[in-house]
N, C-alpha and C positions, 0 to 999 in steps of 0.2 A: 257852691254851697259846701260848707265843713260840714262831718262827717254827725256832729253834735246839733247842728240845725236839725240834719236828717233825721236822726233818732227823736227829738224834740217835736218834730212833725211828725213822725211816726205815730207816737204817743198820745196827741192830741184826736190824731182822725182816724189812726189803728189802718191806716192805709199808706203804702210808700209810696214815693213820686212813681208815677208811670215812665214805664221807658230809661228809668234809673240804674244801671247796671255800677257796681263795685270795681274801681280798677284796679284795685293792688288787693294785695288778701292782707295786708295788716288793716285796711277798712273793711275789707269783708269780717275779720275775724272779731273787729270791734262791732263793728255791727248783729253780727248771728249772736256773740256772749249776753247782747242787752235784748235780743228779741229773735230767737231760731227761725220764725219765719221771713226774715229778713234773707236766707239762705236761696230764695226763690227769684233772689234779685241777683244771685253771684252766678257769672257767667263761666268762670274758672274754675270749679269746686274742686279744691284738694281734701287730703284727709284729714288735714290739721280743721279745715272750717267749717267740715261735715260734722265733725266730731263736736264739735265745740256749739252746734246748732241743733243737735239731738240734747246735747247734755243741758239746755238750756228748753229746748219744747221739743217732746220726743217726737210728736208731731210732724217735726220737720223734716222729718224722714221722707216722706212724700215729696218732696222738690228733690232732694239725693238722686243726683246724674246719674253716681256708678256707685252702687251701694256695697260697700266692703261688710263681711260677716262683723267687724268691729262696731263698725257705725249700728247697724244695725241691731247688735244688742245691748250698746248704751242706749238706742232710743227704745227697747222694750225696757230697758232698767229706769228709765227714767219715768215712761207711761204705760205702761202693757199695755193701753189700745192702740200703742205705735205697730201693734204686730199686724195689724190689716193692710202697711203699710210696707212688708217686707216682702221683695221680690224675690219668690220661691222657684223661678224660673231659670236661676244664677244656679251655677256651680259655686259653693264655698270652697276654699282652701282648705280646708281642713277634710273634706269628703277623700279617700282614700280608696279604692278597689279591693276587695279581698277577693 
């Protein structure tokens, strides 16, 4: 099944094939740009698909393996209710020692 069936059926029943994982991140990335919570189906998650899967439904934050301070605040820029979904348990890069 091509990648445009998938989204086609996505669309229709708002549910992905079960047990469907992404095998390349050029499907994943097409996929999360037409529907961020498609990001729950990618078993690889880089920064390029997380990003692009908030910036689409901030939402999708919640499926985010390893949540980088970036992702994380495109998906509050895109929904501030994505912020229930930021793990404050993480050290950010940016946190420094004085």
């Amino acid at each position: 099944m091509n990648i445009n069936a998938i989204i086609e059926l996505s669309g229709k029943t708002r549910n992905w094939a079960l047990g469907f994982t992404f095998s390349t991140e050029k499907e994943a990335l097409e996929a999360v740009k037409q529907d961020g919570d498609a990001l729950r189906y990618v078993k690889d998650q880089s920064e390029a698909v997380c990003l692009e899967a908030v910036k689409e439904n901030g939402y999708a934050l919640r499926y985010v393996k390893d949540q980088s301070e970036a992702v994380c605040l495109e998906a509050v820029k895109q929904d501030g209710h994505a912020l229930q979904y930021v793990d404050f348990t993480k050290e950010t890069d940016s946190t420094e020692e004085k």
